[in-house]
SERO-920022 format. One record per atom (N, C-alpha, C): residue number from 0; residue in one letter; x, y, z. Coordinates in steps of 0.2 Angstrom, whole numbers, plus 5000, padded with zeros to 4 digits. Layout:
! SERO-920022
   pos   code      x      y      z
   NUM      a      X      Y      Z
...
END
This chain:
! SERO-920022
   pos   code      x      y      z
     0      x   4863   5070   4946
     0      x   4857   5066   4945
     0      x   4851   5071   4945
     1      x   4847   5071   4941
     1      x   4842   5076   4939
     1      x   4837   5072   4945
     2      x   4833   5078   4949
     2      x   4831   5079   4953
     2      x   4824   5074   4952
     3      x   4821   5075   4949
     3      x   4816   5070   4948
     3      x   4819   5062   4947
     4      x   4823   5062   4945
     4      x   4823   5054   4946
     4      x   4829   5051   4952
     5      x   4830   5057   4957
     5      x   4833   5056   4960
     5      x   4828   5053   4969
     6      x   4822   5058   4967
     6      x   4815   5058   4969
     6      x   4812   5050   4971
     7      x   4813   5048   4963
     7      x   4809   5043   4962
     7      x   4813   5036   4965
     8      x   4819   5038   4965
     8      x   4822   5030   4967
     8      x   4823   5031   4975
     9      x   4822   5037   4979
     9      x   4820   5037   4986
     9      x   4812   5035   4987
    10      x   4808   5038   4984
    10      x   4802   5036   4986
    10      x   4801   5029   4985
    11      x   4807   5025   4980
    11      x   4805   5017   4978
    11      x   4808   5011   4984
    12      x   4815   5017   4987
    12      x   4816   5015   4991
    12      x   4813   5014   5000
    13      x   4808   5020   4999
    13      x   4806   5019   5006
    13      x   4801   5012   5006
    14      x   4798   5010   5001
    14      x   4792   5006   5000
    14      x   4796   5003   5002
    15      x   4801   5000   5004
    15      x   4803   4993   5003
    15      x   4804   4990   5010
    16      x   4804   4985   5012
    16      x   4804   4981   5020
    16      x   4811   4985   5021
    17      x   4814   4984   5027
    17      x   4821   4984   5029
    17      x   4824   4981   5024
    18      x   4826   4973   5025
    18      x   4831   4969   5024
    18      x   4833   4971   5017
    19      x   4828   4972   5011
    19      x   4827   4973   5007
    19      x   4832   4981   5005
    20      x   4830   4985   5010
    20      x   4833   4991   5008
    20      x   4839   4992   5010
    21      x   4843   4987   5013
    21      x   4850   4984   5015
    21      x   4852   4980   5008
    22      x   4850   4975   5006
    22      x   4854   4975   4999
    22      x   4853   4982   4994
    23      x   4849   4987   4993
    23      x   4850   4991   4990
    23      x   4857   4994   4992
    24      x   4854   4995   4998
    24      x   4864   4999   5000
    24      x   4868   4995   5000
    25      x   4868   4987   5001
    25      x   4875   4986   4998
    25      x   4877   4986   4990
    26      x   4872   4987   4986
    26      x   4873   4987   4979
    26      x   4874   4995   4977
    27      x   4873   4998   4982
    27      x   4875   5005   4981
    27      x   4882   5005   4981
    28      x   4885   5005   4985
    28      x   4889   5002   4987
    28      x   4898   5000   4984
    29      x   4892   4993   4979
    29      x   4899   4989   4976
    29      x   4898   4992   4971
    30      x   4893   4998   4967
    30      x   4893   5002   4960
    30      x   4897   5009   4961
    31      x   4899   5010   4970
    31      x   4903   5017   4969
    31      x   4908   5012   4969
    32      x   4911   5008   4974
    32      x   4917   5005   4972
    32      x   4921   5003   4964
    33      x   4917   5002   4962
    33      x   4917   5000   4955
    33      x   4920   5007   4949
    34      x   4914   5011   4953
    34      x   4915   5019   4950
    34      x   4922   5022   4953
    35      x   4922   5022   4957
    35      x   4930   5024   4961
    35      x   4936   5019   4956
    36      x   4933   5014   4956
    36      x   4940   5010   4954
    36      x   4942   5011   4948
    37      x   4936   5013   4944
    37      x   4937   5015   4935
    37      x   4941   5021   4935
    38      x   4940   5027   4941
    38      x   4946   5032   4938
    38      x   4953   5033   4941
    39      x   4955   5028   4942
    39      x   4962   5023   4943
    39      x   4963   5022   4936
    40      x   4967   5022   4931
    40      x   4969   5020   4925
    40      x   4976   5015   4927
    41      x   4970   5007   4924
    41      x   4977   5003   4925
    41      x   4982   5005   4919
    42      x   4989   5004   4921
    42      x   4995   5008   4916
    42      x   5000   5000   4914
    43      x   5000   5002   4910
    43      x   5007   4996   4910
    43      x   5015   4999   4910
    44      x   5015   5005   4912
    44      x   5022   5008   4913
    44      x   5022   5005   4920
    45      x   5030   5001   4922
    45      x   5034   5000   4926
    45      x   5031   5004   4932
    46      x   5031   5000   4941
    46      x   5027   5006   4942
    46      x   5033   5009   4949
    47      x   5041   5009   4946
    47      x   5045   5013   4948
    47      x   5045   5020   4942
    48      x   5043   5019   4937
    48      x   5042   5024   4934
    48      x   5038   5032   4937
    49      x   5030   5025   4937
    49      x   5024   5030   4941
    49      x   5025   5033   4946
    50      x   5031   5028   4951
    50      x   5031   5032   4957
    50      x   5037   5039   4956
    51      x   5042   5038   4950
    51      x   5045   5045   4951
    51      x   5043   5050   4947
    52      x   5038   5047   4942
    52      x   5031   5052   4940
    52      x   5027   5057   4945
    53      x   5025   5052   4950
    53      x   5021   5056   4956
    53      x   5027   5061   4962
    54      x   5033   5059   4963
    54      x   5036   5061   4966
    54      x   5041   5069   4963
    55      x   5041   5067   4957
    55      x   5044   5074   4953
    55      x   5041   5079   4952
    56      x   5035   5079   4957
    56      x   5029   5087   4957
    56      x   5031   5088   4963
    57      x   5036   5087   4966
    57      x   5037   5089   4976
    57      x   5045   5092   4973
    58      x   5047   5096   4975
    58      x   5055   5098   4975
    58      x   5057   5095   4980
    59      x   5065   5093   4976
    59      x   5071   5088   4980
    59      x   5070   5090   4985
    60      x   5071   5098   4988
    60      x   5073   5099   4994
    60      x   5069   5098   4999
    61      x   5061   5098   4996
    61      x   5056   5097   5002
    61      x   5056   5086   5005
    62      x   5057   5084   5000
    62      x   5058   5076   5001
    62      x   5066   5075   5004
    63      x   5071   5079   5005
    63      x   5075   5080   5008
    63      x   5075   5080   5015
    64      x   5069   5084   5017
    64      x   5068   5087   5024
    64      x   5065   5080   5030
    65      x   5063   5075   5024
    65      x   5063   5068   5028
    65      x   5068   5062   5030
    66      x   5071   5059   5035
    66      x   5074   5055   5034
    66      x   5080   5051   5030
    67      x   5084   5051   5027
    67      x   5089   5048   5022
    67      x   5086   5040   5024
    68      x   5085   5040   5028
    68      x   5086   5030   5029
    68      x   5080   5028   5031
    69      x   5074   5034   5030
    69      x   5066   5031   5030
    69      x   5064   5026   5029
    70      x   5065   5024   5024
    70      x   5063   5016   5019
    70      x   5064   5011   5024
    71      x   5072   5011   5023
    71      x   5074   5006   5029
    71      x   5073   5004   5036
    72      x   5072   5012   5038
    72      x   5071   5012   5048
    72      x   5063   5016   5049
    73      x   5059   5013   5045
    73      x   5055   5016   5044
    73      x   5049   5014   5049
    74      x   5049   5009   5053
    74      x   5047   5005   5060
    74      x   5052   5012   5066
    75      x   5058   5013   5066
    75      x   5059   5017   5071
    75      x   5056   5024   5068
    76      x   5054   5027   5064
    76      x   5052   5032   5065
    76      x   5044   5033   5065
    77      x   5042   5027   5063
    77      x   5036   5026   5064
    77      x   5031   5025   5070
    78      x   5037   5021   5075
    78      x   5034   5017   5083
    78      x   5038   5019   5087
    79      x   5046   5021   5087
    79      x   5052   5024   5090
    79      x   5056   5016   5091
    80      x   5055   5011   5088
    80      x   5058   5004   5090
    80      x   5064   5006   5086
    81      x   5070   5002   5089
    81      x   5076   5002   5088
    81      x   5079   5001   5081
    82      x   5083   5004   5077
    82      x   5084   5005   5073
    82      x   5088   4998   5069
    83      x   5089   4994   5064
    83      x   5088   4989   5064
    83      x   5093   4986   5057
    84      x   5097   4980   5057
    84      x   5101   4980   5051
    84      x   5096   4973   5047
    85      x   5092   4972   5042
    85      x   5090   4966   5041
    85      x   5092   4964   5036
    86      x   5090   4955   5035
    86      x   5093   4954   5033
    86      x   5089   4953   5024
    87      x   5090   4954   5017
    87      x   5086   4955   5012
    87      x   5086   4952   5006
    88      x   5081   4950   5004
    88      x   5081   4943   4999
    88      x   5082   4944   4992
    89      x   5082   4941   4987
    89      x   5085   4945   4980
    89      x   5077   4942   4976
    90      x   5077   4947   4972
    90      x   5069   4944   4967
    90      x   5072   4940   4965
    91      x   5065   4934   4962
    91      x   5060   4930   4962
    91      x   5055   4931   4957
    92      x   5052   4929   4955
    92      x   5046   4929   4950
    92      x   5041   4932   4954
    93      x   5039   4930   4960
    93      x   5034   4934   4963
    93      x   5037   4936   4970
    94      x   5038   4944   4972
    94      x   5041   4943   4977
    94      x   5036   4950   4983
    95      x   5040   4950   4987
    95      x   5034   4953   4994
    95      x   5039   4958   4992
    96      x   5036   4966   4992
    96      x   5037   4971   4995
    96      x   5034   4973   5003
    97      x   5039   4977   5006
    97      x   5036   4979   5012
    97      x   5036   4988   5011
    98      x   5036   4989   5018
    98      x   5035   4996   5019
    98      x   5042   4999   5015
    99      x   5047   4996   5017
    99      x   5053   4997   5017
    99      x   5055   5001   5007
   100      x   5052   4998   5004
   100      x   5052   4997   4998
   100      x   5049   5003   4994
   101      x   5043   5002   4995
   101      x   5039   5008   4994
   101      x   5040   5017   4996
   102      x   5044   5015   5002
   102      x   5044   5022   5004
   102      x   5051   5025   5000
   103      x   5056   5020   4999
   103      x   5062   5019   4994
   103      x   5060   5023   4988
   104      x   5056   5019   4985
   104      x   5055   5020   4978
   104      x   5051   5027   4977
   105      x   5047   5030   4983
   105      x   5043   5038   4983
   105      x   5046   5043   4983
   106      x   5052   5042   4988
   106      x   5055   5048   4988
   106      x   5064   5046   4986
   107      x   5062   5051   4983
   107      x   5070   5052   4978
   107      x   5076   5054   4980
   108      x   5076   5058   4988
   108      x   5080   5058   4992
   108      x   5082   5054   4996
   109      x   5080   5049   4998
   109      x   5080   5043   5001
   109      x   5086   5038   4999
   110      x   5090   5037   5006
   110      x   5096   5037   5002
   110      x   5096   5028   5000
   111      x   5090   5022   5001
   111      x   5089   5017   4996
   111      x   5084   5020   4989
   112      x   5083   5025   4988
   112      x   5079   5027   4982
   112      x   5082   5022   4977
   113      x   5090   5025   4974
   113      x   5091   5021   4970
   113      x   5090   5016   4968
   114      x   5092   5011   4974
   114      x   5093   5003   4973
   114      x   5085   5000   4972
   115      x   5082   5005   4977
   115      x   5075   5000   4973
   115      x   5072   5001   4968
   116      x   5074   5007   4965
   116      x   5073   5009   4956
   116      x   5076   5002   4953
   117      x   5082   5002   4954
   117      x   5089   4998   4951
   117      x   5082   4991   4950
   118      x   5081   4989   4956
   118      x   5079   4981   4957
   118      x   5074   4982   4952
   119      x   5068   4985   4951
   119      x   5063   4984   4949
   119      x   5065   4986   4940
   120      x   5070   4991   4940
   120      x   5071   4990   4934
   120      x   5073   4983   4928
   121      x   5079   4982   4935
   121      x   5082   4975   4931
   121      x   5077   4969   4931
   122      x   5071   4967   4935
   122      x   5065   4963   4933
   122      x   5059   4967   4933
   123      x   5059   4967   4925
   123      x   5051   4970   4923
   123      x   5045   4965   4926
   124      x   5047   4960   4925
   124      x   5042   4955   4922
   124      x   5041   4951   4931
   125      x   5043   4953   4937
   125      x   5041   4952   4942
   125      x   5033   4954   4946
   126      x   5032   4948   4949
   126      x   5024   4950   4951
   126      x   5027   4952   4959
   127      x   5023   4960   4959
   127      x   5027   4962   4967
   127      x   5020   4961   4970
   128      x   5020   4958   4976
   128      x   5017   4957   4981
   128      x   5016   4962   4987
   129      x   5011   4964   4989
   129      x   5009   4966   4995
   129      x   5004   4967   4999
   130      x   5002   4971   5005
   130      x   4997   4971   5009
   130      x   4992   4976   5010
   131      x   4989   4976   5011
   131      x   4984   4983   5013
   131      x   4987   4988   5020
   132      x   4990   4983   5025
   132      x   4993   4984   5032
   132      x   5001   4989   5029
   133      x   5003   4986   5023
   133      x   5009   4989   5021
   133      x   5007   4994   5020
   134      x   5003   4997   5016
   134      x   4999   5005   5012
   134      x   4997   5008   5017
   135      x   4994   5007   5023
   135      x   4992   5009   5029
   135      x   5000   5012   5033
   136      x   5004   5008   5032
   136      x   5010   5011   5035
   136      x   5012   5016   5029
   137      x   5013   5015   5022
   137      x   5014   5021   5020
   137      x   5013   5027   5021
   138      x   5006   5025   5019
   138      x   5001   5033   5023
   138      x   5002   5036   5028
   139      x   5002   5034   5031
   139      x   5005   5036   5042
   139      x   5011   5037   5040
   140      x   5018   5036   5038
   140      x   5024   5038   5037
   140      x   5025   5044   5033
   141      x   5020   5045   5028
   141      x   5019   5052   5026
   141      x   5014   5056   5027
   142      x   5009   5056   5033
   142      x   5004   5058   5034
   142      x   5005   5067   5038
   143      x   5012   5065   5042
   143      x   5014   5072   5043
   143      x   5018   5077   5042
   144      x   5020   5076   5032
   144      x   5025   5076   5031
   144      x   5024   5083   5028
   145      x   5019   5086   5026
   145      x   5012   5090   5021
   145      x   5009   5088   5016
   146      x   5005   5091   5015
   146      x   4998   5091   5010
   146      x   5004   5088   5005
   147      x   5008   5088   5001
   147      x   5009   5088   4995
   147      x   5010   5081   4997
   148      x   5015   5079   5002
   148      x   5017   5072   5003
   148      x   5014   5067   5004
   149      x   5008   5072   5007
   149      x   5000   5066   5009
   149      x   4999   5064   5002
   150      x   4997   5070   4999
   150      x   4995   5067   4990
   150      x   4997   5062   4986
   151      x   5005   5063   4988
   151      x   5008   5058   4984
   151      x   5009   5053   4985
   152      x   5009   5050   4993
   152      x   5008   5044   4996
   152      x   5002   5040   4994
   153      x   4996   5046   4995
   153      x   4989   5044   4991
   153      x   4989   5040   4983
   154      x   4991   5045   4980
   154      x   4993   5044   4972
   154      x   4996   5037   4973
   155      x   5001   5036   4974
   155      x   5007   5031   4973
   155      x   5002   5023   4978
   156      x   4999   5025   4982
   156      x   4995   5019   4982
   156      x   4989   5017   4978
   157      x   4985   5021   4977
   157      x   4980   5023   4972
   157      x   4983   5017   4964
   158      x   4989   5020   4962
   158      x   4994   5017   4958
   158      x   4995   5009   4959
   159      x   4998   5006   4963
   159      x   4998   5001   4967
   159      x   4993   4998   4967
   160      x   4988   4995   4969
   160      x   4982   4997   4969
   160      x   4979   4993   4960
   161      x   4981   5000   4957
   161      x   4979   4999   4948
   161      x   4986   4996   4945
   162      x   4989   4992   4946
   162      x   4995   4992   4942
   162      x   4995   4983   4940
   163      x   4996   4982   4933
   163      x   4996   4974   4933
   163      x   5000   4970   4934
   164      x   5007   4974   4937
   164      x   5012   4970   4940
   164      x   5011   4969   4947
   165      x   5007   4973   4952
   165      x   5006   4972   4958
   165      x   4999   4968   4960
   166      x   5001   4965   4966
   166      x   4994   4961   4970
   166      x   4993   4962   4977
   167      x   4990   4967   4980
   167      x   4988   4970   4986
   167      x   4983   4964   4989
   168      x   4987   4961   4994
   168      x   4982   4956   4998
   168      x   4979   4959   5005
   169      x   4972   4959   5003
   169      x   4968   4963   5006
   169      x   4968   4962   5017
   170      x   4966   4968   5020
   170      x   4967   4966   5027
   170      x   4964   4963   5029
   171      x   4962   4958   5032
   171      x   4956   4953   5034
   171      x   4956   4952   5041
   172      x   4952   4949   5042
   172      x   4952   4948   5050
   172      x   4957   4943   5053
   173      x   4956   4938   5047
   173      x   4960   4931   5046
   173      x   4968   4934   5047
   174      x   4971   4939   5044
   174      x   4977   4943   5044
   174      x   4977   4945   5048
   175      x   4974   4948   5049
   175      x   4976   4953   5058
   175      x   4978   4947   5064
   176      x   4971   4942   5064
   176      x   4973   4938   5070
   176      x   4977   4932   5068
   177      x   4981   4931   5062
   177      x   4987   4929   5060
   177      x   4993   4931   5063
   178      x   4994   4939   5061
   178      x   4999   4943   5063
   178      x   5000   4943   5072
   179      x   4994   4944   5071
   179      x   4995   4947   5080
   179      x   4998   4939   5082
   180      x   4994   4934   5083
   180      x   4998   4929   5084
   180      x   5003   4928   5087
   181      x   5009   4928   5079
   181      x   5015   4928   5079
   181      x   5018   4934   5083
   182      x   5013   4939   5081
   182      x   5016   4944   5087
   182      x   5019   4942   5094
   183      x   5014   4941   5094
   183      x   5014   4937   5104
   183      x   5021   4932   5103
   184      x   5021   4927   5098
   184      x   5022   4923   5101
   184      x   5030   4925   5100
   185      x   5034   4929   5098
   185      x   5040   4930   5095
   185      x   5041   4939   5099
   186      x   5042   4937   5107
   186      x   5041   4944   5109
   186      x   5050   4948   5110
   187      x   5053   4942   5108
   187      x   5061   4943   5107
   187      x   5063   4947   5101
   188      x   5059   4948   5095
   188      x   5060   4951   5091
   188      x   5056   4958   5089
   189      x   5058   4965   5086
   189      x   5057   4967   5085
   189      x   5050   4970   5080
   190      x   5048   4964   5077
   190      x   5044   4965   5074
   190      x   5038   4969   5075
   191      x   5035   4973   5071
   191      x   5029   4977   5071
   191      x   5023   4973   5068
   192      x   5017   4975   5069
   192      x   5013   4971   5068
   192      x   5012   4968   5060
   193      x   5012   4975   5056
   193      x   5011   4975   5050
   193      x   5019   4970   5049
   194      x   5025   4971   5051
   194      x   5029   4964   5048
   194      x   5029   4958   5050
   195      x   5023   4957   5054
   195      x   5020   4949   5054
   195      x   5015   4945   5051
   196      x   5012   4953   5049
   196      x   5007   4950   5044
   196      x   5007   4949   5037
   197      x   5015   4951   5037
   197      x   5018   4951   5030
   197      x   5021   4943   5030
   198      x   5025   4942   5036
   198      x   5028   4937   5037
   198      x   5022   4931   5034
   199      x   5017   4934   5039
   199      x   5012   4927   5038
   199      x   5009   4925   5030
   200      x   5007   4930   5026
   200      x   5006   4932   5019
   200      x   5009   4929   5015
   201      x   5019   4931   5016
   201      x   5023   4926   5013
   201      x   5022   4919   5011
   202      x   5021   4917   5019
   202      x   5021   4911   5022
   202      x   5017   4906   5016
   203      x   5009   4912   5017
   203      x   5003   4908   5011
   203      x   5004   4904   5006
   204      x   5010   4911   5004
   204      x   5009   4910   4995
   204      x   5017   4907   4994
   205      x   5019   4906   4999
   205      x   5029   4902   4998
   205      x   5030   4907   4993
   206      x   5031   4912   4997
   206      x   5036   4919   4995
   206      x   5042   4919   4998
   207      x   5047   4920   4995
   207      x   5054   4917   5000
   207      x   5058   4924   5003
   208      x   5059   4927   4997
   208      x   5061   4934   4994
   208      x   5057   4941   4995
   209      x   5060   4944   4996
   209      x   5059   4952   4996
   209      x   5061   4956   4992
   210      x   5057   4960   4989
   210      x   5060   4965   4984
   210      x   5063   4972   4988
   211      x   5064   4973   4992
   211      x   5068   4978   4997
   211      x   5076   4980   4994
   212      x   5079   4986   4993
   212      x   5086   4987   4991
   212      x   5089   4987   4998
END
């Protein structure tokens, strides 16, 4: 931004009352939001494609070095909770992705990588459904994996995100103290917070199924 008129819209902005110079900032705001969200390019390639596009910059060996059954026990190495067999839903026209899924489809040593390539290929035309609370757990599952792993988790959310077969329902308060809820109320099960806030999510949109291999 050329300095002079970088000048001008602070000094236009000091005139202004408070309340006043709080909608500027939040208009500031929803225009970088906007700006960030433009250099995301929506794609219409499948987005098990994308994710083994992003993950084919990392060598096998190095995505080797994490868990075979990440995907799946992805609560025990995330929390230390017990290790866990559940039980998994077949797609659907619209169906919930969990962490499980996604961590599946990123790393190509993972020994459900396949199957949830397999799923997503055989229904193109599925609307996948998820959370913001799921993306937060991917991130933290690969957060101290290295830089390149961070990137990629990054990337492949980022993707997600832009994708027009996907629908990221946003974390809300209303969601948290949904989940937590259930949380409490169901202390004989193993569930982690983020799988209650998925459970509760389902619930909304009468999602029966899971896209999980």
């Amino acid at each position: 931004m050329a300095a002079n008129l970088e000048n001008t819209i602070q000094e236009k902005i000091r005139a202004l009352p408070e309340e006043k110079q709080e909608r500027v900032l939040s208009l500031v705001e929803e225009l970088l939001k906007e700006t960030n969200g433009e250099q995301v390019s929506v794609s219409a390639r499948p987005i098990w494609e994308i994710a083994e596009e992003i993950s084919s910059h990392i060598p096998l060996d190095e995505w080797e070095k994490l868990p075979r059954d990440g995907a799946e026990q992805h609560d025990h190495y995330l929390y230390g909770s017990p290790k866990r067999d559940d039980d998994l839903g077949t797609a659907v026209p619209e169906v919930f992705a969990d962490t499980f899924y996604w961590i599946a489809l990123l790393n190509p040593a993972d020994k459900s990588h396949e199957n949830a390539k397999a799923i997503t290929q055989a229904r193109p035309e599925i609307s996948i459904v998820t959370t913001e609370a799921v993306l937060i757990e991917i991130l933290n599952y690969f957060s101290a994996a290295g830089e390149r792993m961070r990137q990629a988790a990054a990337t492949l959310c980022d993707q997600i995100f832009a994708h027009a077969n996907t629908i990221v329902l946003p974390h809300t308060q209303d969601a948290f103290n949904l989940g937590f809820e259930l949380y409490k109320a169901r202390p004989d099960k193993g569930y982690s917070l983020t799988d209650c806030i998925s459970m509760v999510e389902m619930r909304k949109r009468n999602i029966c199924s899971r896209v999980n291999p």
